[in-house]
N, CA, C and O atoms as a DFTB+ gen file, in Angstrom:
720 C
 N C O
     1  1     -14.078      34.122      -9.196
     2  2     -13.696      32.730      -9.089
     3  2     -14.698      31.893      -9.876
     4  3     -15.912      32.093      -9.858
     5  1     -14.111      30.984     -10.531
     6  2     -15.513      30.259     -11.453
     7  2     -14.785      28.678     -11.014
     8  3     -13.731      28.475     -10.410
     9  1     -15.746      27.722     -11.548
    10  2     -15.737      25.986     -10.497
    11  2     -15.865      25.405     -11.721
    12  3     -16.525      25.926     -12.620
    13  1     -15.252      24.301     -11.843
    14  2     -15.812      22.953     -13.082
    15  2     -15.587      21.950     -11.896
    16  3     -14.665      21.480     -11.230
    17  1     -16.836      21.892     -12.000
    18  2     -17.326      20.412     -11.682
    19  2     -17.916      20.514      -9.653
    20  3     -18.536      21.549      -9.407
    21  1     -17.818      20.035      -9.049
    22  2     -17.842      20.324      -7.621
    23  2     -16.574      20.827      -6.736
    24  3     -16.763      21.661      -5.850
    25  1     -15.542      20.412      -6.941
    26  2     -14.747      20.021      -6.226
    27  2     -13.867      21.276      -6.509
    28  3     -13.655      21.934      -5.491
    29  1     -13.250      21.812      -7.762
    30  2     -11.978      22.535      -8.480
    31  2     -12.834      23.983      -8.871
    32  3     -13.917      24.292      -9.367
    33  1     -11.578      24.673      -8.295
    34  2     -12.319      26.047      -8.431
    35  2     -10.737      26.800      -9.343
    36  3      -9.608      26.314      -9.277
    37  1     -11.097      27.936     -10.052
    38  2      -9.677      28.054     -10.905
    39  2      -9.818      30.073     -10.360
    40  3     -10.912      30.315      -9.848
    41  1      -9.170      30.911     -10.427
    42  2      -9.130      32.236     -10.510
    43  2      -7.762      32.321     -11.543
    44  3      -6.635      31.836     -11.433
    45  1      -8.363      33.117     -12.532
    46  2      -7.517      34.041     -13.499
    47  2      -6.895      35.297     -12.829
    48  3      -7.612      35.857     -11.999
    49  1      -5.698      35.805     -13.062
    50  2      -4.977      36.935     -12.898
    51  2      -4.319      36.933     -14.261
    52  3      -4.218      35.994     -15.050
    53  1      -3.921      38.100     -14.365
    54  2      -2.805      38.675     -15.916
    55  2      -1.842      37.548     -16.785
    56  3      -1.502      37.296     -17.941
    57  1      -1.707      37.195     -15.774
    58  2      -0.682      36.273     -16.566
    59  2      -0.555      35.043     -15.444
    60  3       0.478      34.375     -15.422
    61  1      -1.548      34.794     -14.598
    62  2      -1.540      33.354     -14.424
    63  2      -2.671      32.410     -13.742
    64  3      -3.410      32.817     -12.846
    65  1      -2.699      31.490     -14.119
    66  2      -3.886      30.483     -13.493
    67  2      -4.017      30.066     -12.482
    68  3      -3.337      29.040     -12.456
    69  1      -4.641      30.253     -11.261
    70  2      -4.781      29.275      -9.998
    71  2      -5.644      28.716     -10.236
    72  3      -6.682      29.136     -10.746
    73  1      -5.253      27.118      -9.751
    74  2      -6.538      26.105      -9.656
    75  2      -6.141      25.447      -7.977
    76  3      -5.097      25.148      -7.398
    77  1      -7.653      25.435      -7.618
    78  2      -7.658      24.572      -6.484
    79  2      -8.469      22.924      -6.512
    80  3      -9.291      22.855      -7.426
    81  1      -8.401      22.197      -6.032
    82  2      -8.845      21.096      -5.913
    83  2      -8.935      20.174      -4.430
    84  3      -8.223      19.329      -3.888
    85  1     -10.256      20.866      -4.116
    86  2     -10.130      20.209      -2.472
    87  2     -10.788      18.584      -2.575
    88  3     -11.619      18.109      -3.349
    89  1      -9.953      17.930      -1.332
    90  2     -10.126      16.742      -1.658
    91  2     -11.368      15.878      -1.222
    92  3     -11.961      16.476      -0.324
    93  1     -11.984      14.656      -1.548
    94  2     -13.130      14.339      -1.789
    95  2     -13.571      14.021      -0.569
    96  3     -12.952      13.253       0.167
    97  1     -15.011      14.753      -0.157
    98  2     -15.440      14.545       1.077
    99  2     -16.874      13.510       1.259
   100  3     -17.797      13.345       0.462
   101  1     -16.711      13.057       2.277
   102  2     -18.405      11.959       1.961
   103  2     -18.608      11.730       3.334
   104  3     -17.827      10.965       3.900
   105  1     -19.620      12.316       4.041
   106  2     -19.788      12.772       5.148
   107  2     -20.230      11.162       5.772
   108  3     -19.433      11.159       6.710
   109  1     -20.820      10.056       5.865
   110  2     -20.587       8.757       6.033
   111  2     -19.173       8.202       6.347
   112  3     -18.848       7.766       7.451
   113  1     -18.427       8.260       5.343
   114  2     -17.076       7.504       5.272
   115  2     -16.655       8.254       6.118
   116  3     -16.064       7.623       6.995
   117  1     -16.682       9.777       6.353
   118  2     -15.490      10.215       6.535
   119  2     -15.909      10.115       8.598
   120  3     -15.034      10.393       9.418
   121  1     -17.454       9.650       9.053
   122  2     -17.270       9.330      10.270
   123  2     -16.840       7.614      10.725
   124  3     -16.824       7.070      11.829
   125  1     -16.515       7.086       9.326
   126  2     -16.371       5.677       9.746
   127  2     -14.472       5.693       9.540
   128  3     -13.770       4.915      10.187
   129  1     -13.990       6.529       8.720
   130  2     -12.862       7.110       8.984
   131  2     -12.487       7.389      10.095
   132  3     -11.427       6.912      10.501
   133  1     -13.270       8.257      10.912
   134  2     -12.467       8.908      12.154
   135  2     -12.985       7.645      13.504
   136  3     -12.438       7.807      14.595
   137  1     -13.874       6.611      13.385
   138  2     -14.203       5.694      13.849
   139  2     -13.082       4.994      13.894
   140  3     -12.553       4.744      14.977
   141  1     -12.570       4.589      12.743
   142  2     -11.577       3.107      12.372
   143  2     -10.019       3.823      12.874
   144  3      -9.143       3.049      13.262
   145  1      -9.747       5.312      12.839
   146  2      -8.651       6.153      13.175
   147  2      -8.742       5.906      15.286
   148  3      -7.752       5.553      15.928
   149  1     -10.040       6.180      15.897
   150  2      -9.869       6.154      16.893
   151  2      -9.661       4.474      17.636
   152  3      -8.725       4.230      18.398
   153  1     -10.321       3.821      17.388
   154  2     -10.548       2.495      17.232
   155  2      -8.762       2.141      17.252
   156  3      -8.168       1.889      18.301
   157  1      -8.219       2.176      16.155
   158  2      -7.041       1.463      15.782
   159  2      -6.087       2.094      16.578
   160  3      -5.159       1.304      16.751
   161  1      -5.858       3.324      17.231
   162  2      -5.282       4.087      18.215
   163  2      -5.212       3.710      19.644
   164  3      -4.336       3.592      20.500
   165  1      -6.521       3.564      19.548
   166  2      -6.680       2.828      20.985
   167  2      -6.046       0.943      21.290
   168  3      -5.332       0.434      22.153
   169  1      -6.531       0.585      20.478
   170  2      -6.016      -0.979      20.768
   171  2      -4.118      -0.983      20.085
   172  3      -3.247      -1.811      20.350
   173  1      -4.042      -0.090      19.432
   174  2      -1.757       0.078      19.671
   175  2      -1.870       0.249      20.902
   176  3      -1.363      -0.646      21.577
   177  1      -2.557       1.427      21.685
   178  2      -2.044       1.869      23.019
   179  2      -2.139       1.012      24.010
   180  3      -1.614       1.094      25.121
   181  1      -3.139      -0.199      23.390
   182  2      -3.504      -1.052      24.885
   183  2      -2.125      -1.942      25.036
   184  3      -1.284      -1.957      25.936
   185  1      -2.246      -2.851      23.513
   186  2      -1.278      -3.504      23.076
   187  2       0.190      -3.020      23.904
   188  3       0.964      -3.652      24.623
   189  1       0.163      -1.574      23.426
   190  2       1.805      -1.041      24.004
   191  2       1.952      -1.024      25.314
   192  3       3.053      -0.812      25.822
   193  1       0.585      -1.302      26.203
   194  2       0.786      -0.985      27.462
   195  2       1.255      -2.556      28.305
   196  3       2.087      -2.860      29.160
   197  1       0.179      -3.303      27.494
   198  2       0.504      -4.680      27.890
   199  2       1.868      -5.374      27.625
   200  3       2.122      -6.531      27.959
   201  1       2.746      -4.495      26.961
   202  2       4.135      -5.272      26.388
   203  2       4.916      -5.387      28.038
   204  3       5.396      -6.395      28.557
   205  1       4.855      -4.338      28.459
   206  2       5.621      -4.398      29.845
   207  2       5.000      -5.374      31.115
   208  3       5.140      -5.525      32.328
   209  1       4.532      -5.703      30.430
   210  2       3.627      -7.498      31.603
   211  2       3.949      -8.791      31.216
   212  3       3.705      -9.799      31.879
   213  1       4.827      -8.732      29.493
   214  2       5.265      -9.447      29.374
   215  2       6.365     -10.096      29.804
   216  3       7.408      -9.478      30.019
   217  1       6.233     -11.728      30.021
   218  2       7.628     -12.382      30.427
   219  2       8.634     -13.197      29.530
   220  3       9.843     -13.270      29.753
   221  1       8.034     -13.741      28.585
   222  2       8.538     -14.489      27.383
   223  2       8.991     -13.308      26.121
   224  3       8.359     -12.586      25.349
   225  1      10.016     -13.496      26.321
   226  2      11.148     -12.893      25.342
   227  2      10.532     -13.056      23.990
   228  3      10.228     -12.065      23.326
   229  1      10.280     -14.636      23.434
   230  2       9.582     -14.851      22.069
   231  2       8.177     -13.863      22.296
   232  3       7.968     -13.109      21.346
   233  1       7.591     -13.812      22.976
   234  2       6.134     -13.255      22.783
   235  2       6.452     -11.409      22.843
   236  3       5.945     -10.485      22.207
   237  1       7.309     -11.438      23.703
   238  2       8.114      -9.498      23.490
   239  2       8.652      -9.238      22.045
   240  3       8.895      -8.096      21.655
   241  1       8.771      -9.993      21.517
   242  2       9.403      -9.549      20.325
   243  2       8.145      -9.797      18.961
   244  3       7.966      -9.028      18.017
   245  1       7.280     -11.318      19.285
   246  2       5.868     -10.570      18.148
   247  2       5.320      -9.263      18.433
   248  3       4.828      -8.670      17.473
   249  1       5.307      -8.603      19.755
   250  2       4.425      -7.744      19.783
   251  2       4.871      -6.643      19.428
   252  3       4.100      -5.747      19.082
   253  1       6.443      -6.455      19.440
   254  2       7.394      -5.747      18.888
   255  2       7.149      -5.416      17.258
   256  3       6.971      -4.379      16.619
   257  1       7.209      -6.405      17.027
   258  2       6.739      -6.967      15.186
   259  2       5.099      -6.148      14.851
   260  3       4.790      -5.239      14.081
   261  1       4.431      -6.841      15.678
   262  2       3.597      -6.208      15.471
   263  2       3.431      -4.528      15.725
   264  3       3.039      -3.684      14.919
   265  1       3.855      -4.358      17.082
   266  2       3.190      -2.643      16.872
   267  2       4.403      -1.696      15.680
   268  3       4.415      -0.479      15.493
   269  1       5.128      -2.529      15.170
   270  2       5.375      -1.828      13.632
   271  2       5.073      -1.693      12.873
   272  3       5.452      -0.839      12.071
   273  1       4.268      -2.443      12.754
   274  2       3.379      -2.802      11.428
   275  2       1.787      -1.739      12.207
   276  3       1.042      -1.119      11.448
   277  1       1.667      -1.745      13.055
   278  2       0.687      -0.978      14.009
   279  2       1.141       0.738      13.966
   280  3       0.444       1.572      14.545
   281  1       2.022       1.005      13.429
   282  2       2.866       2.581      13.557
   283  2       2.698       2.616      12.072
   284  3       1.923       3.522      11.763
   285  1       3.153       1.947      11.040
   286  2       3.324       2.033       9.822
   287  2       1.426       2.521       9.572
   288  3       1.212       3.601       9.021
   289  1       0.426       1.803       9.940
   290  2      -0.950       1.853       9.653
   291  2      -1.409       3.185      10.031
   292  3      -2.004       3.995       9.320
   293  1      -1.084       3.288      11.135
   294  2      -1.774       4.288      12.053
   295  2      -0.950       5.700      11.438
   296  3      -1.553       6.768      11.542
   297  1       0.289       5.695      10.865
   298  2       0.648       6.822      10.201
   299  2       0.081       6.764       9.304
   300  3      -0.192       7.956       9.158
   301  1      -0.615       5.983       8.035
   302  2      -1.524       6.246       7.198
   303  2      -2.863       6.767       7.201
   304  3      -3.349       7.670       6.520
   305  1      -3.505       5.850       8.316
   306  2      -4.375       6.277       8.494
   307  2      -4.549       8.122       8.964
   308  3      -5.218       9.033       8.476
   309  1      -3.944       8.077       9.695
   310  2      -3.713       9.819      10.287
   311  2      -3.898      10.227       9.135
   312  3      -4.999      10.649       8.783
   313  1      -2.738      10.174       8.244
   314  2      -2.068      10.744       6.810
   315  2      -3.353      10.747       6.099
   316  3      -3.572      11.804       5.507
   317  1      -4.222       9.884       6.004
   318  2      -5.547       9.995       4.932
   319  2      -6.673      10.787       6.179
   320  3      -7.459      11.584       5.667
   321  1      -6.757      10.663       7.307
   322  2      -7.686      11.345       7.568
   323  2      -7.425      13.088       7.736
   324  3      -8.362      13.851       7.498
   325  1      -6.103      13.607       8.155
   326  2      -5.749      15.126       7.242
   327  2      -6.133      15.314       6.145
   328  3      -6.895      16.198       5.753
   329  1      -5.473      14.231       5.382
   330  2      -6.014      14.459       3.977
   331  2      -7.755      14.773       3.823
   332  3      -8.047      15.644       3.003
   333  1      -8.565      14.296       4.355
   334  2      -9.693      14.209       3.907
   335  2     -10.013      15.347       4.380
   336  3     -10.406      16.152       3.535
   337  1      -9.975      15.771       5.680
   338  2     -10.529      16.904       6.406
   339  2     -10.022      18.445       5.820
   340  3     -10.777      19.368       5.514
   341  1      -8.393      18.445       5.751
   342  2      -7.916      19.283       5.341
   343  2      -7.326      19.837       4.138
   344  3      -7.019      20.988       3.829
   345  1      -7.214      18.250       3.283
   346  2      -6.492      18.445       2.094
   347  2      -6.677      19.369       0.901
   348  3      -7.886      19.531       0.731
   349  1      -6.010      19.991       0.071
   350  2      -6.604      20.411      -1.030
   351  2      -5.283      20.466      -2.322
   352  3      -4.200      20.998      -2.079
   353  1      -5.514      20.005      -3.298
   354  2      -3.999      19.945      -4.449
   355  2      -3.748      21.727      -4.489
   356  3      -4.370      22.397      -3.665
   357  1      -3.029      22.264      -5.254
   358  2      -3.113      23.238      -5.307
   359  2      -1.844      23.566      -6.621
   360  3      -0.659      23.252      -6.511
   361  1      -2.568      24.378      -8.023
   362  2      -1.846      24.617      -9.018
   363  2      -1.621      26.280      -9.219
   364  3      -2.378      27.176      -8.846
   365  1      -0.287      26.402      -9.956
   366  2      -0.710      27.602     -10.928
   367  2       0.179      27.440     -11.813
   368  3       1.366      27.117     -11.863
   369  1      -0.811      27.793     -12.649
   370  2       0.403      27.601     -14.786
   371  2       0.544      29.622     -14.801
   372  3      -0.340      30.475     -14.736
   373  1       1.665      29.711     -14.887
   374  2       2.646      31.227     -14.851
   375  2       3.480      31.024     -15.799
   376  3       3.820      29.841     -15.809
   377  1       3.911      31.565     -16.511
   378  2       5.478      32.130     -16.808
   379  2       5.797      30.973     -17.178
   380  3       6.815      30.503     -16.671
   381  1       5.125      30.242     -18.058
   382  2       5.432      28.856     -18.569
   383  2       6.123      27.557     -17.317
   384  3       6.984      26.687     -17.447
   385  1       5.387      27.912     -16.327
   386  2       5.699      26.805     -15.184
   387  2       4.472      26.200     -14.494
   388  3       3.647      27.014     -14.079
   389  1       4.238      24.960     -14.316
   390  2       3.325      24.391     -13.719
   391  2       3.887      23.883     -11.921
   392  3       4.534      22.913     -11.527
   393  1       3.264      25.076     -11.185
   394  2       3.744      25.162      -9.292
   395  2       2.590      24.426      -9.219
   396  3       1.502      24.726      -9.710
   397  1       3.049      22.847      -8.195
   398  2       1.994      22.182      -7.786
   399  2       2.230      22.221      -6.532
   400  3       3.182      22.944      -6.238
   401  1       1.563      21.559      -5.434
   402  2       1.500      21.464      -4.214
   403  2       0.091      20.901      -3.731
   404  3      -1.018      21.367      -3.996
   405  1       0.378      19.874      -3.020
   406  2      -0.387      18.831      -2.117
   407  2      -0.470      19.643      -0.720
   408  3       0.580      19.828      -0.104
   409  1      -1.591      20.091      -0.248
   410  2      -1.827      20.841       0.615
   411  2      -2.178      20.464       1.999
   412  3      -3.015      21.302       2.335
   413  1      -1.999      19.718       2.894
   414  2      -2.792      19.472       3.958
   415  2      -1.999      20.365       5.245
   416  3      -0.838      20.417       5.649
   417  1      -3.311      21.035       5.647
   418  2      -3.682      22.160       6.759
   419  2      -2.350      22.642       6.724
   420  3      -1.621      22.275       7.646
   421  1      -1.722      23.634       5.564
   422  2      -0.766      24.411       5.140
   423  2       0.604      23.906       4.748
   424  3       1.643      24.441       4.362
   425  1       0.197      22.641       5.002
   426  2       2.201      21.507       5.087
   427  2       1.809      21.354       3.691
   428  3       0.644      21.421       3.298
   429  1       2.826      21.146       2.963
   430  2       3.596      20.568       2.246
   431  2       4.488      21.562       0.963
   432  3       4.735      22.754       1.146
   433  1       4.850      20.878      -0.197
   434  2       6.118      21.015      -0.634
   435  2       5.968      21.612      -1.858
   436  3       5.533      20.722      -2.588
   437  1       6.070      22.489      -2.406
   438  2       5.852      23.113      -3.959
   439  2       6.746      22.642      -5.036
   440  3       7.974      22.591      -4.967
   441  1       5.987      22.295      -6.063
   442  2       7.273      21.448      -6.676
   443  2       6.902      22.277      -8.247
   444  3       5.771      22.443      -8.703
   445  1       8.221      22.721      -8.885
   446  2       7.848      23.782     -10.162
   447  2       8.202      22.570     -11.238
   448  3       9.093      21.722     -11.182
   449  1       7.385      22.752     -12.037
   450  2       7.370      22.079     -13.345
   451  2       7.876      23.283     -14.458
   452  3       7.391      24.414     -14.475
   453  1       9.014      22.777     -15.434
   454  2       8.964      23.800     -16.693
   455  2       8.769      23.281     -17.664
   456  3       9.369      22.297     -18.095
   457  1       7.497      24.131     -18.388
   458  2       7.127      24.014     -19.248
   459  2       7.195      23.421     -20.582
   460  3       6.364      22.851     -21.289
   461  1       8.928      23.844     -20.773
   462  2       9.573      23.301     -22.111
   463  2       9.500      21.885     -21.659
   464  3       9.669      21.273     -22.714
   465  1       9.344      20.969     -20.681
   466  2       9.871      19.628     -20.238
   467  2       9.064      18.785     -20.012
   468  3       9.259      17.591     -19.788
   469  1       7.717      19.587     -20.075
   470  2       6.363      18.814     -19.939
   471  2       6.010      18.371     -21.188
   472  3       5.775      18.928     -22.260
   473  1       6.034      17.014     -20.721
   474  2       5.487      16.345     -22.318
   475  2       4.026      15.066     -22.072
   476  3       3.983      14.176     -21.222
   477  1       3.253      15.312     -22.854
   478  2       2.216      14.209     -22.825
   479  2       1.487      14.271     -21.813
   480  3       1.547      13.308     -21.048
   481  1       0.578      15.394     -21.473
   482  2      -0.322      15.610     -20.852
   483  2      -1.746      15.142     -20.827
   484  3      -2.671      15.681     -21.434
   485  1      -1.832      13.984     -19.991
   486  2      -3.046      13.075     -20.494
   487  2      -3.739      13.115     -19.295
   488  3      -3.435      13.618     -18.214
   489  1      -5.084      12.278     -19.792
   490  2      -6.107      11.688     -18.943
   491  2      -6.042      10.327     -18.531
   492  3      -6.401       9.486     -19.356
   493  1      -5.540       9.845     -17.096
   494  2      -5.720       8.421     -16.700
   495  2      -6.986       7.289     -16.982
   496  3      -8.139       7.356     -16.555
   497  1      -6.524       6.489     -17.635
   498  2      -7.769       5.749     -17.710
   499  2      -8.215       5.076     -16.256
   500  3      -7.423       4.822     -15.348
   501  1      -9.372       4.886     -16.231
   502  2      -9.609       3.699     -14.968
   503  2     -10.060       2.090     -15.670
   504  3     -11.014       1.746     -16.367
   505  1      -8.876       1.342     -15.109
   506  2      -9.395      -0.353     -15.366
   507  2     -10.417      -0.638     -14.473
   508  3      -9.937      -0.517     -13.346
   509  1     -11.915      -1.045     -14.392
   510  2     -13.062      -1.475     -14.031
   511  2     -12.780      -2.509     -13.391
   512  3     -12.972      -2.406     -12.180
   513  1     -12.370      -3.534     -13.773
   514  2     -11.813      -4.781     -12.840
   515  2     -10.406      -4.674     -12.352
   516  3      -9.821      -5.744     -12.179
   517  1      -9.787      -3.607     -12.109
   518  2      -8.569      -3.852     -11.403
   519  2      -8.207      -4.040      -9.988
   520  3      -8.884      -3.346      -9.229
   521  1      -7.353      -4.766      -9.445
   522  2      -7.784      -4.426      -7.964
   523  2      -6.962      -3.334      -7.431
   524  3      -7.519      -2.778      -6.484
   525  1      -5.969      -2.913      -7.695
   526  2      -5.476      -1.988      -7.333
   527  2      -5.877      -0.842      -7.693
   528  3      -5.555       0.129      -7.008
   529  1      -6.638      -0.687      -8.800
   530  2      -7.563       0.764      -9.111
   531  2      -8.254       0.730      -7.896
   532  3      -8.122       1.574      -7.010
   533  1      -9.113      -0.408      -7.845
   534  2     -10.278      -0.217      -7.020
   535  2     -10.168       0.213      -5.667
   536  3     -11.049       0.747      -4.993
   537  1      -8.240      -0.254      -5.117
   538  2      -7.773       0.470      -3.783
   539  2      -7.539       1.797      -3.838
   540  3      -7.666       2.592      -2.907
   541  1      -7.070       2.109      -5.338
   542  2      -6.801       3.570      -5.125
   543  2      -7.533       4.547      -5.255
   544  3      -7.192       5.730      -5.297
   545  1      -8.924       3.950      -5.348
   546  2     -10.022       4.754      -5.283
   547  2     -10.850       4.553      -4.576
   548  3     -12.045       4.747      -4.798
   549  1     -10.182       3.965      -3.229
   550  2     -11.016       3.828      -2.044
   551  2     -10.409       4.935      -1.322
   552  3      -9.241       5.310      -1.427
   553  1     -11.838       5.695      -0.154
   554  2     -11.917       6.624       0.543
   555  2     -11.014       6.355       1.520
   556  3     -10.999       7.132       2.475
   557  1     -10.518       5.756       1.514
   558  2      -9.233       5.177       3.170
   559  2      -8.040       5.407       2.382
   560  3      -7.209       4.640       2.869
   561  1      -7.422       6.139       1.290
   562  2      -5.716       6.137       0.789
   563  2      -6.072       7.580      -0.054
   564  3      -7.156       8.005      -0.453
   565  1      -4.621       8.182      -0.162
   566  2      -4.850       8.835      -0.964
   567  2      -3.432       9.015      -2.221
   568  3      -2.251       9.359      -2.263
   569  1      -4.933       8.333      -3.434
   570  2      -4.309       7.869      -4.229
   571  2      -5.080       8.187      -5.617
   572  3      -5.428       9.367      -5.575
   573  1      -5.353       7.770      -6.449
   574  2      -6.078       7.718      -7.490
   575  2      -6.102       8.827      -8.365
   576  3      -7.193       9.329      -8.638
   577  1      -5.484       9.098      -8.649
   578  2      -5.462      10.227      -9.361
   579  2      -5.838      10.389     -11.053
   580  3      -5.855       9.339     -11.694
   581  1      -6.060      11.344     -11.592
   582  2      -6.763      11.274     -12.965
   583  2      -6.033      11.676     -13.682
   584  3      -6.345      11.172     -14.761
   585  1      -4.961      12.479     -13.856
   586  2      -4.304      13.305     -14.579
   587  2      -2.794      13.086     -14.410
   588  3      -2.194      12.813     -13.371
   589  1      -2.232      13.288     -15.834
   590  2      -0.486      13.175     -15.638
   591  2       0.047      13.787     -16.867
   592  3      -0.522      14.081     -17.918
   593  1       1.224      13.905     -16.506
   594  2       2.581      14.183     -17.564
   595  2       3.790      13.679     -17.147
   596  3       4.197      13.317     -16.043
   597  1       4.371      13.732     -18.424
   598  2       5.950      13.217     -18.518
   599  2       6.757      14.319     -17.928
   600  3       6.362      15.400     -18.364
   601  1       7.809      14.437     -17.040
   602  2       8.861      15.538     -16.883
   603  2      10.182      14.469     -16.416
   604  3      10.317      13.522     -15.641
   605  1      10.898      15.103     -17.216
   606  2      12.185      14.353     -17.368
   607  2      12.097      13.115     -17.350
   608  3      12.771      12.616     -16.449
   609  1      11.425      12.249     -18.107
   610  2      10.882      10.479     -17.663
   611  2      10.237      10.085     -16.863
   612  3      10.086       8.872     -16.725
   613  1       9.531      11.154     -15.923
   614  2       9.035      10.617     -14.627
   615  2       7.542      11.100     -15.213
   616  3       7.335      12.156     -15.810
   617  1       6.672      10.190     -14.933
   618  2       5.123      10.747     -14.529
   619  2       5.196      11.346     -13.082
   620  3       5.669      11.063     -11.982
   621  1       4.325      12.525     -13.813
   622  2       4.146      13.275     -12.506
   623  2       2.586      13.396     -12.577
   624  3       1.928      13.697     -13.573
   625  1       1.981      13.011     -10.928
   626  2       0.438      12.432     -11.193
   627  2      -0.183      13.737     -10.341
   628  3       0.488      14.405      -9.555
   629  1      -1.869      14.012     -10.713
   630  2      -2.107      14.983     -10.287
   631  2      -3.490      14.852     -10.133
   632  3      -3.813      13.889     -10.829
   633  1      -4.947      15.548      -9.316
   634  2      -6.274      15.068     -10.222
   635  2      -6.363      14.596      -8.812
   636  3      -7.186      15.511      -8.847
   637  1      -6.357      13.957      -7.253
   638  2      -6.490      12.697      -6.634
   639  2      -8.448      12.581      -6.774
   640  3      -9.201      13.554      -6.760
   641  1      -8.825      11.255      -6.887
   642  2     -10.126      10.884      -7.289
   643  2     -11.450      11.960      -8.191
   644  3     -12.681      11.962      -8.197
   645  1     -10.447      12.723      -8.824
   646  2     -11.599      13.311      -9.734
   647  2     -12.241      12.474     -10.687
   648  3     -11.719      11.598     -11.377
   649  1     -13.880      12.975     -10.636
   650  2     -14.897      12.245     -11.870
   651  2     -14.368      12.053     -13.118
   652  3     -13.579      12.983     -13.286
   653  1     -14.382      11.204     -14.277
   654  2     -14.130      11.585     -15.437
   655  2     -14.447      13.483     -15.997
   656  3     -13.688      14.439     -16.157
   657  1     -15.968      13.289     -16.147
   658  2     -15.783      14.745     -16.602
   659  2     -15.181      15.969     -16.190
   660  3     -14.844      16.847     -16.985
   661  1     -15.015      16.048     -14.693
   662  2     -14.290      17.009     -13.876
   663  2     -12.647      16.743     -14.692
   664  3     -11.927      17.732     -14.826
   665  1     -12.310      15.801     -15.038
   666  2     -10.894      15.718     -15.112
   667  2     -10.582      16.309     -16.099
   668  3      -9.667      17.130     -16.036
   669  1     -11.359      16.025     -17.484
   670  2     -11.097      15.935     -18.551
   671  2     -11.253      17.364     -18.530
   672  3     -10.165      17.925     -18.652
   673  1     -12.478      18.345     -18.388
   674  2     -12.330      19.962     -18.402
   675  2     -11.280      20.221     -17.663
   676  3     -10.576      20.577     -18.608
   677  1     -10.616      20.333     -16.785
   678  2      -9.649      20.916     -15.961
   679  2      -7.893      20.157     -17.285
   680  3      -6.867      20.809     -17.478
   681  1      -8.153      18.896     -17.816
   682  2      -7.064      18.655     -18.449
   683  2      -7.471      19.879     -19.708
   684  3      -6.562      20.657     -20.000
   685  1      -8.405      19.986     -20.210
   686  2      -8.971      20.932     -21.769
   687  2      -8.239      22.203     -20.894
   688  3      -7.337      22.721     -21.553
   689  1      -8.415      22.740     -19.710
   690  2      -7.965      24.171     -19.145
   691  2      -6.746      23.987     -19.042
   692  3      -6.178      24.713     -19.858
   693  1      -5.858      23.236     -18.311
   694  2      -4.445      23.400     -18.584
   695  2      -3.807      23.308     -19.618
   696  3      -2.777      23.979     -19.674
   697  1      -4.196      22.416     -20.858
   698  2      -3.767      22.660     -22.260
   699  2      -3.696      24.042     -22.129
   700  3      -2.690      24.641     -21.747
   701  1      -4.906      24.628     -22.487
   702  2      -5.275      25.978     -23.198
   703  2      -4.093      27.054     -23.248
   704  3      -3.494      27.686     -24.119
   705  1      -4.059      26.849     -20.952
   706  2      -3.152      27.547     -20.687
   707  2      -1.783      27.547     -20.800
   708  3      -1.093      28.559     -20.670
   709  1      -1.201      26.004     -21.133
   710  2       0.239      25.709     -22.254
   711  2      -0.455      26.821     -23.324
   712  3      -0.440      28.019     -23.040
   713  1      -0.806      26.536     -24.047
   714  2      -0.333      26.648     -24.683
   715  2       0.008      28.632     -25.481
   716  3       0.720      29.014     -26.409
   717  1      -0.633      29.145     -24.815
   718  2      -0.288      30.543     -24.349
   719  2       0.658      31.110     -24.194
   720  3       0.623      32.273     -23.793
């Protein structure tokens, strides 16, 4: 097994590439993560408990409003703290196909790329003043990704918060292996 960079580890076989890419850990965040996860859990549950003490119909229905918007969060949040603990991307270039898969603690979905259809395999830039970069490269989403291609008109994004240089060797290794 050989590593570029910290994070991405690749193993060669005969005729195909595995790459792994576990996702970014930061032992700080990730207890102010499970802080802001327990925290925000607890005050839905209080919230939900107090709805049934309510008497005003108008005030049953903000809180209604609200713990949706309270379900919508709290499924993210969950969703990024798997991610952090458990996540890892997961590739292999075979038989002229790029098998990806977003990994958290064994769930998710394999999606095959062919080869002939992959077009424009690049490196994401990062805008410095953007604000939405700057969310998607915050430790609370998981988002940000470094790497893409065209398949059938669609970008398909890959990379989530890798360094520049980590990206750019792992983009130089999947060329290679196109082009083989």
């Amino acid at each position: 097994m050989e590593y570029i960079g910290k994070r991405i580890s690749i193993k060669r076989k005969e005729d195909e590439l595995s790459i792994v890419i576990i996702s970014l850990k930061e032992k700080t965040k990730s207890i102010l993560l499970t802080v802001y996860l327990i925290l925000w859990s607890l005050s839905g549950i209080y919230v939900f408990s107090q709805y049934f003490n309510l008497i005003d119909p108008n005030t049953k229905v903000a809180v209604l409003v609200w713990m949706g918007f309270w379900a919508y969060f709290e499924y993210k949040i969950v969703k990024a703290y798997l991610w952090r603990k458990f996540g890892v991307e997961k590739m292999k270039v075979r038989n002229g196909e790029i098998l990806y898969k977003r990994d958290t603690a064994g769930k998710g979905k394999v999606k095959t790329f062919e080869q002939d259809f992959i077009k424009d395999l690049h490196y994401i830039e990062i805008k410095e003043n953007s604000f939405f970069e700057n969310i998607n490269n915050s430790y609370w989403v998981i988002a940000g990704e470094r790497l893409a291609f065209d398949y059938y008109g669609k970008e398909i994004k890959f990379g989530i918060q890798l360094d520049e240089a980590d990206a750019q060797s792992l983009l130089k290794l999947i060329k290679k292996e196109l082009k083989k």
